[in-house]
C-alpha positions in Angstrom: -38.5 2.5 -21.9 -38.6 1.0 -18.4 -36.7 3.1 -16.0 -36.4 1.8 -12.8 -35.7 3.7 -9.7 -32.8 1.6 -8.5 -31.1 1.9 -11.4 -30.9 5.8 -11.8 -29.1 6.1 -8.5 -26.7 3.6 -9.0 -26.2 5.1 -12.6 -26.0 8.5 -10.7 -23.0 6.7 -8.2 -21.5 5.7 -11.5 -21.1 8.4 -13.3 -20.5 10.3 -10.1 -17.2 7.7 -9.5 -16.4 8.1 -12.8 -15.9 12.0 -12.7 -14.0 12.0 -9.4 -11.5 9.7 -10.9 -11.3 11.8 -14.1 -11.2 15.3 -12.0 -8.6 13.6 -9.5 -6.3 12.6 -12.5 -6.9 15.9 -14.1 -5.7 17.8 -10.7 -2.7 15.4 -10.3 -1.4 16.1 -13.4 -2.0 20.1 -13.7 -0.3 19.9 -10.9 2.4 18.0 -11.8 2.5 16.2 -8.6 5.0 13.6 -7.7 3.4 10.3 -7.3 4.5 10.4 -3.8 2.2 13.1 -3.2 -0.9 12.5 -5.3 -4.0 12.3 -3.7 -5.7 8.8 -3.8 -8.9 10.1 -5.3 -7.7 8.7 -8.9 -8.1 5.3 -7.3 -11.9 5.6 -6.4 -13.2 2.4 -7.5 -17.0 2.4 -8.8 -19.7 0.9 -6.7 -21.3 -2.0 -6.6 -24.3 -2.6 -9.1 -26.8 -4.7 -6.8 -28.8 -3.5 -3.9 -30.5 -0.3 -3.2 -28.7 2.7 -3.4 -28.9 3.1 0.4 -27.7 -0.8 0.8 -24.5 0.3 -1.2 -24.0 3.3 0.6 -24.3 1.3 4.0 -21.3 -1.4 2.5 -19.0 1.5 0.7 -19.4 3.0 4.5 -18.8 -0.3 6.2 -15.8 -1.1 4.0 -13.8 2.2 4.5 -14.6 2.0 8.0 -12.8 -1.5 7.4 -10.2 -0.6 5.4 -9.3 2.5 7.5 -9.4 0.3 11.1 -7.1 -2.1 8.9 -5.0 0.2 8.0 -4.0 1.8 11.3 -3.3 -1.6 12.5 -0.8 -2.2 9.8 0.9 1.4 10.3 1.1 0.4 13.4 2.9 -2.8 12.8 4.8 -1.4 10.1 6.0 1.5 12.3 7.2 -1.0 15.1 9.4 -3.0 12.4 10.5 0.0 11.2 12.3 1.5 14.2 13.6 -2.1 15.7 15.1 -2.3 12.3 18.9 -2.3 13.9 20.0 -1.1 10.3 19.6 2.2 8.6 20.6 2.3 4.9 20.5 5.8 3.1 17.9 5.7 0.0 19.3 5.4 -3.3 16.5 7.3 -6.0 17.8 4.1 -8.5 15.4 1.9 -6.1 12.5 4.1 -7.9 10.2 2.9 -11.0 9.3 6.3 -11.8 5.5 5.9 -10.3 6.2 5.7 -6.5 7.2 2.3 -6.4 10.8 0.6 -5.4 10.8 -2.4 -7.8 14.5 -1.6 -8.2 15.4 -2.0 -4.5 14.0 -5.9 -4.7 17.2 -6.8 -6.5 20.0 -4.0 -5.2 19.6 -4.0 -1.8 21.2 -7.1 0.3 20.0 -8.5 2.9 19.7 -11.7 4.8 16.1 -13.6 4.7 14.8 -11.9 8.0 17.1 -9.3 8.4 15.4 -6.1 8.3 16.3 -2.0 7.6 14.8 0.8 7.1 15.6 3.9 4.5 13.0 6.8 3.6 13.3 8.4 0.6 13.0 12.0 -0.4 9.3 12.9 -0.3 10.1 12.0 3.9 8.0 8.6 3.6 9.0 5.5 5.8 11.0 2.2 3.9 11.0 -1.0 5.7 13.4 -3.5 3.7 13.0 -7.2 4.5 15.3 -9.8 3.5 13.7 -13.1 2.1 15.1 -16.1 0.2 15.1 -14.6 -3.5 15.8 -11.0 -3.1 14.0 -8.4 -0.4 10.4 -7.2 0.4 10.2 -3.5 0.7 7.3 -2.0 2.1 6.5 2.0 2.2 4.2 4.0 3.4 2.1 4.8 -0.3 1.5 9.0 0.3 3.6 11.5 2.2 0.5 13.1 3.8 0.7 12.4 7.2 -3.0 11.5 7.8 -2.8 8.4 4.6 -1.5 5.2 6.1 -1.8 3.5 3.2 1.2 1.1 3.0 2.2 -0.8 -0.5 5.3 -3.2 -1.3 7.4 -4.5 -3.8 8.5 -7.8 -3.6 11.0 -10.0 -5.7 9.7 -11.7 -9.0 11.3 -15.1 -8.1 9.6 -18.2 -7.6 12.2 -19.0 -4.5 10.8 -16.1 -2.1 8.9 -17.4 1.1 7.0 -14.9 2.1 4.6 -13.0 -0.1 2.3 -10.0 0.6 0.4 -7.8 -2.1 -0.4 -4.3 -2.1 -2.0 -2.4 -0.4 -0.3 -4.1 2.7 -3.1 -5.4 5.4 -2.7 -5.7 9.3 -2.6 -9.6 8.4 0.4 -8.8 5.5 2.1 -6.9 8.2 1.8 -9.7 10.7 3.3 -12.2 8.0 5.8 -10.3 8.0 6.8 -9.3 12.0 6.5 -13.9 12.2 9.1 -14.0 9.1 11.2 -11.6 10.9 11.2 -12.8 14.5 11.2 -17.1 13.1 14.3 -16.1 11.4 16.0 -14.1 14.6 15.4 -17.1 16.4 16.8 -19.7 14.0 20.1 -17.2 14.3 20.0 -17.8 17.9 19.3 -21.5 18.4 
């Protein structure tokens, strides 16, 4: 057999990947956590298999470094739609799917393409409600620890909508959606 170097430490990362996913799931649910409060380490995502194991090391750093900085900016963004929202609308626990998501509240709450409001639901995490052509966009902050800025949406399953983001939500998604929102207060008022 041929064992090369390389490939023992990235098998190592692997399998290393592999069991913090399986312990993270394995805590969540001893638990008996709401997904609300899960921690994110069930999503850990398994390296990458070229390169030394230094190289991918240097890009799993560079990227949460990324993804963090990216982050921020969208809370950020996300926090400034949220309290210019003029309308507050109390959560309703139908808007729930059962795994942290508000797939309901695409179709049952009303608004206006470009009108926004904001809601929080019971685990005290943010709701920003945006009203498209089609239904609404709801983006929420994904945990309830204060230190995760992770944002995700929901958004209507109709062809018709005209603006689309994806979770998780980016500083560019976020920016989409401040440009939908201010384009349509400005057709109000021409």
């Amino acid at each position: 057999m041929n064992f090369n170097l390389k490939n023992v430490g990235l098998a190592a990362l692997g399998v290393t990947a592999v069991a913090a996913t399986g312990y993270g799931i394995y805590r969540a649910f001893k638990k008996e956590e709401s997904p609300a409060t899960k921690s994110p380490a069930a999503e850990v995502k398994p390296a990458a298999t070229n390169g030394t194991v230094q190289e991918v090391q240097d890009r799993v750093s560079k990227s949460s470094a990324s993804n963090t900085s990216d982050q921020a900016h969208a809370y950020a963004e996300f926090v400034k739609l949220h309290t210019s929202a003029r309308r507050e609308i109390p959560f309703d626990s139908a808007w729930e799917n059962g795994t942290g998501y508000f797939d309901h509240a695409c179709k049952m709450v009303e608004l206006a393409p470009g009108e926004t409001a904001r809601s929080e639901d019971t685990h005290g995490r943010p709701i920003l409600l945006v009203g498209v052509r089609g239904g609404t966009i709801v983006v929420f902050k994904r945990y309830s620890e204060a230190a995760n800025l992770l944002l995700c949406s929901n958004s209507p399953k109709r062809t018709l909508v005209d603006l689309e983001i994806k979770s998780p939500v980016s500083y560019e998604d976020m920016t989409k959606v401040a440009n939908y929102v201010l384009s349509n207060e400005e057709k109000k008022t021409a």
